[in-house]
VEXFI-613427 format. One line per 5 residues: number of its first residue (from 0); their letters; for each residue x, y, z of N, C-alpha, C, O. Coordinates in nm, 2 decimals, always signed. Layout:
# VEXFI-613427
NUM) a) X:Y:Z:X:Y:Z:X:Y:Z:X:Y:Z  ...
***
This chain:
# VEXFI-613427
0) xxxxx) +1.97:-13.91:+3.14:+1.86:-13.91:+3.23:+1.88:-13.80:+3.33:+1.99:-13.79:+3.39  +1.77:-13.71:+3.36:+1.81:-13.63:+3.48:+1.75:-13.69:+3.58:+1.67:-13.77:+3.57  +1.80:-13.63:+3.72:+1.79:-13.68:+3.87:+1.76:-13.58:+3.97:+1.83:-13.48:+3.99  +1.65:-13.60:+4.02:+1.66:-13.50:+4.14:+1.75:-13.45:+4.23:+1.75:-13.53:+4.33  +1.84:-13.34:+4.26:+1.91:-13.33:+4.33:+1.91:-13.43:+4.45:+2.03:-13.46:+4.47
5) xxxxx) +1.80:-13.50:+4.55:+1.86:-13.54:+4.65:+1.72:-13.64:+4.60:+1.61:-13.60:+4.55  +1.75:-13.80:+4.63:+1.68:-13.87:+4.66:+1.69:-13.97:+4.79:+1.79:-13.99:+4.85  +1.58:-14.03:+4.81:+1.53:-14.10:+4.96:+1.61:-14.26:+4.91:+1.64:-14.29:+4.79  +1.64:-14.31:+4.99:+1.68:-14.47:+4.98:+1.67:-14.56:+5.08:+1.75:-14.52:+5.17  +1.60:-14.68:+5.11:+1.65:-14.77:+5.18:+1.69:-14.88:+5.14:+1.71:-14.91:+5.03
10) xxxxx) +1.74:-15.00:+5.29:+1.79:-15.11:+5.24:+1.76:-15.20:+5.33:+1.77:-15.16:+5.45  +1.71:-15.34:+5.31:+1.65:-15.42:+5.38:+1.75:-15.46:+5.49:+1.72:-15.50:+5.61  +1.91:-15.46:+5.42:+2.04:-15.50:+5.49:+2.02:-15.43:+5.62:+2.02:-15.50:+5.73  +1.98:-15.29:+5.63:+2.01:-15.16:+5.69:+1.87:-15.14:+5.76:+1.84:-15.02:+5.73  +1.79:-15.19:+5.82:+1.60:-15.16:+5.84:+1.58:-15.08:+5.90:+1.47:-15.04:+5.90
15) xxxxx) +1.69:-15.02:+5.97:+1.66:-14.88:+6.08:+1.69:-14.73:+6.02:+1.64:-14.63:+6.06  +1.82:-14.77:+5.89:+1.87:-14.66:+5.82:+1.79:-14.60:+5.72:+1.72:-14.68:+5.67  +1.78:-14.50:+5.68:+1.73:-14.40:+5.61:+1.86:-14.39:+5.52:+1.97:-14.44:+5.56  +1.84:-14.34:+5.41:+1.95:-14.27:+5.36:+1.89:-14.17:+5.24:+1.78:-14.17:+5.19  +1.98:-14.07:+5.22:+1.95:-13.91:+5.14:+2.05:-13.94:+5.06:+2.15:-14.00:+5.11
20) xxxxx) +2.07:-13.91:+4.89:+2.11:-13.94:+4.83:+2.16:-13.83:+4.71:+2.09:-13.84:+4.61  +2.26:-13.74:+4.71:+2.25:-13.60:+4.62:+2.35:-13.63:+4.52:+2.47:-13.65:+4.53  +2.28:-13.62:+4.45:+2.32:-13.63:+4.28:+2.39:-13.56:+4.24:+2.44:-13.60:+4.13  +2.43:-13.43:+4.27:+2.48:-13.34:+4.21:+2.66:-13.31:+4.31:+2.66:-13.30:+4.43  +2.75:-13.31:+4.23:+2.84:-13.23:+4.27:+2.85:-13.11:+4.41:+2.83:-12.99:+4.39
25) xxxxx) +2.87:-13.15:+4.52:+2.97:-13.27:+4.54:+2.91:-13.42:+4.55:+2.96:-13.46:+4.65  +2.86:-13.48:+4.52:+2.77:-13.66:+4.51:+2.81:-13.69:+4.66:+2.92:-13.67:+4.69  +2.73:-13.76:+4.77:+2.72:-13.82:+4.88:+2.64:-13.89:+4.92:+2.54:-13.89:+4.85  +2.64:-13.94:+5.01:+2.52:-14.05:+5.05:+2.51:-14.03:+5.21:+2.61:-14.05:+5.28  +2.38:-13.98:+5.26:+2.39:-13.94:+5.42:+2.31:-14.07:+5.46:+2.21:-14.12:+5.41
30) xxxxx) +2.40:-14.10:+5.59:+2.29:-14.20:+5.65:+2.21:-14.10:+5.75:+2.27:-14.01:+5.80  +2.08:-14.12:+5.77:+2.02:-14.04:+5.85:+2.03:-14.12:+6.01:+2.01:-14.08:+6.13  +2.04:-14.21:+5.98:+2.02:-14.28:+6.13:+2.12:-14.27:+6.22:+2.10:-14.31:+6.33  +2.26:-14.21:+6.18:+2.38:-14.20:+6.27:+2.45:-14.06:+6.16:+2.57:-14.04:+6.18  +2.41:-14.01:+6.11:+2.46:-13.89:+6.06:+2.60:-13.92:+5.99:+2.68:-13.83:+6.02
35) xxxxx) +2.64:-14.00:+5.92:+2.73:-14.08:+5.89:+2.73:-14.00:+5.71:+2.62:-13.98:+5.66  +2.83:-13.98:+5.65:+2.84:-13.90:+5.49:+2.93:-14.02:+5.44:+3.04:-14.03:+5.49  +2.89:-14.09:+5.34:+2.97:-14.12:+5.22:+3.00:-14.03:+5.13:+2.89:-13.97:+5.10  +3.11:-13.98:+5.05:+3.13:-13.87:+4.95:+3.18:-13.95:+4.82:+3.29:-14.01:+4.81  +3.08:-13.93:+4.71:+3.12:-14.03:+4.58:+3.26:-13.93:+4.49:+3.30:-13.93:+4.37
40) xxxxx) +3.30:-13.87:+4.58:+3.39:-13.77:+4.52:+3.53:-13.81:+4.56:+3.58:-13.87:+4.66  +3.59:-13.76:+4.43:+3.77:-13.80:+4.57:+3.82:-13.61:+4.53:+3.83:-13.56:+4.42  +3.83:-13.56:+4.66:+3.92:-13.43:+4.67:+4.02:-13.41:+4.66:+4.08:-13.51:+4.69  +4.10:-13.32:+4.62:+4.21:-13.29:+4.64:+4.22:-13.19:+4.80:+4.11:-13.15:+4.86  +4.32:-13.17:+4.83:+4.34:-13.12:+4.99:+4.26:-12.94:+5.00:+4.22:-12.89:+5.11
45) xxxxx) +4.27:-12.90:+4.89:+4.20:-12.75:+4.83:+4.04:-12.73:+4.82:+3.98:-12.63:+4.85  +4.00:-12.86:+4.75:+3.85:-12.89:+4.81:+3.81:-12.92:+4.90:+3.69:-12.92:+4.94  +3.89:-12.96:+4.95:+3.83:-13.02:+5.11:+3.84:-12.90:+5.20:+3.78:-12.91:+5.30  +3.92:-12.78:+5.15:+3.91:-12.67:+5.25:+3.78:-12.59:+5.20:+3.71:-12.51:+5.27  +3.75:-12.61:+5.02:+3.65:-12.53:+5.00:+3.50:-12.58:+5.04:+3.40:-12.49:+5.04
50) xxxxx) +3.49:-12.66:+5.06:+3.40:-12.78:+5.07:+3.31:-12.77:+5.22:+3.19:-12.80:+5.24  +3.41:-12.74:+5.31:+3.38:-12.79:+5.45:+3.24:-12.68:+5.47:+3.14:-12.72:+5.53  +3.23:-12.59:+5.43:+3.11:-12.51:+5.49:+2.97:-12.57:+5.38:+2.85:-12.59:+5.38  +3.07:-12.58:+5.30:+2.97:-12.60:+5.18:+2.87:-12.76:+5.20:+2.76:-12.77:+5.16  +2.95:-12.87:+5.26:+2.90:-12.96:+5.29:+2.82:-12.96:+5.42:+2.76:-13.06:+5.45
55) xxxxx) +2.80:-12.88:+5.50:+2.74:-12.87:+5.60:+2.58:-12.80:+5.54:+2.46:-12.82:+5.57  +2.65:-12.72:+5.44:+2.48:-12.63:+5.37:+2.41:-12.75:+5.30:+2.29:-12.76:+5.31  +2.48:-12.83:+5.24:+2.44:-12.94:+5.15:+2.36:-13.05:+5.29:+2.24:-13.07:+5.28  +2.42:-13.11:+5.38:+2.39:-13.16:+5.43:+2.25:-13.14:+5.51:+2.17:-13.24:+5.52  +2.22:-13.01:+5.57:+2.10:-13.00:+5.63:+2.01:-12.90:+5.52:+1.94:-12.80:+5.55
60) xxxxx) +2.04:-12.94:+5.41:+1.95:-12.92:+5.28:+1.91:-13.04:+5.26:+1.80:-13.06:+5.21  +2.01:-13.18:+5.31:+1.89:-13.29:+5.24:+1.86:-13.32:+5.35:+1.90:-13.44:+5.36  +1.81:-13.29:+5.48:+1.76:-13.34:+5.59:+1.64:-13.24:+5.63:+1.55:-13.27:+5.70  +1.66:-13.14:+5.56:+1.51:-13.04:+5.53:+1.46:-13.13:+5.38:+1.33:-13.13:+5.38  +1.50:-13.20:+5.29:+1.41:-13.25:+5.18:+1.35:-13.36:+5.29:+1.23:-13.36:+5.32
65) xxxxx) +1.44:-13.44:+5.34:+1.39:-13.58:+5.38:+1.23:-13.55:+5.49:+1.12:-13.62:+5.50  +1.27:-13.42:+5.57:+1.14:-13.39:+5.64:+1.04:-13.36:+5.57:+0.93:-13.41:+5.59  +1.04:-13.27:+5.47:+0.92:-13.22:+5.33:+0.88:-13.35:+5.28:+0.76:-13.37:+5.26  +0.99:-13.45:+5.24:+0.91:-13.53:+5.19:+0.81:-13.63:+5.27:+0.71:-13.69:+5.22  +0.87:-13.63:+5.41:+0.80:-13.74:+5.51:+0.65:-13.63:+5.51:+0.53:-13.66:+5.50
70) xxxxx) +0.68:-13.54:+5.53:+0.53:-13.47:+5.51:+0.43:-13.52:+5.46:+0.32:-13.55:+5.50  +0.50:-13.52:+5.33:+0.41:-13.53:+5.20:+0.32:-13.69:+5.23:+0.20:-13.70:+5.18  +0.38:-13.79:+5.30:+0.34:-13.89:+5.26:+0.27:-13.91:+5.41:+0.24:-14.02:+5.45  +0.25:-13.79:+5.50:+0.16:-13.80:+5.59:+0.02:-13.75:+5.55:-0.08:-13.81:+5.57  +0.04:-13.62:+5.48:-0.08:-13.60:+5.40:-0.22:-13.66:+5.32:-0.30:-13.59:+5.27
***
């Protein structure tokens, strides 16, 4: 099955949280409501140095989808 790079999620547990969801390498889960990253990845200490700019590009890549998408559903 394929997956959109980043999908939207909530949780009834969570009613205030948002969460952004990116499928692809490196895999994480952003909470939007406190800026909080789960990473479904485990690093070695080498990625984590390659990583760091690159998760910041990744990160306010799925926080420009989550605004496009809120767009959409004002439209």
């Amino acid at each position: 099955m394929q997956f959109p790079k980043f999908l939207l999620g909530d949780n009834t547990d969570y009613p205030t949280a948002i969460f952004i969801v990116h499928t692809e390498y490196p895999r994480f889960i952003l909470n939007l409501e406190n800026d909080e990253v789960e990473w479904l990845e485990d690093f070695t200490a080498e990625d984590e140095n390659a990583l760091s700019e690159e998760a910041e590009n990744l990160i306010e890549a799925g926080t420009e989808f989550y605004d496009r998408e809120i767009a959409r559903y004002k439209d």
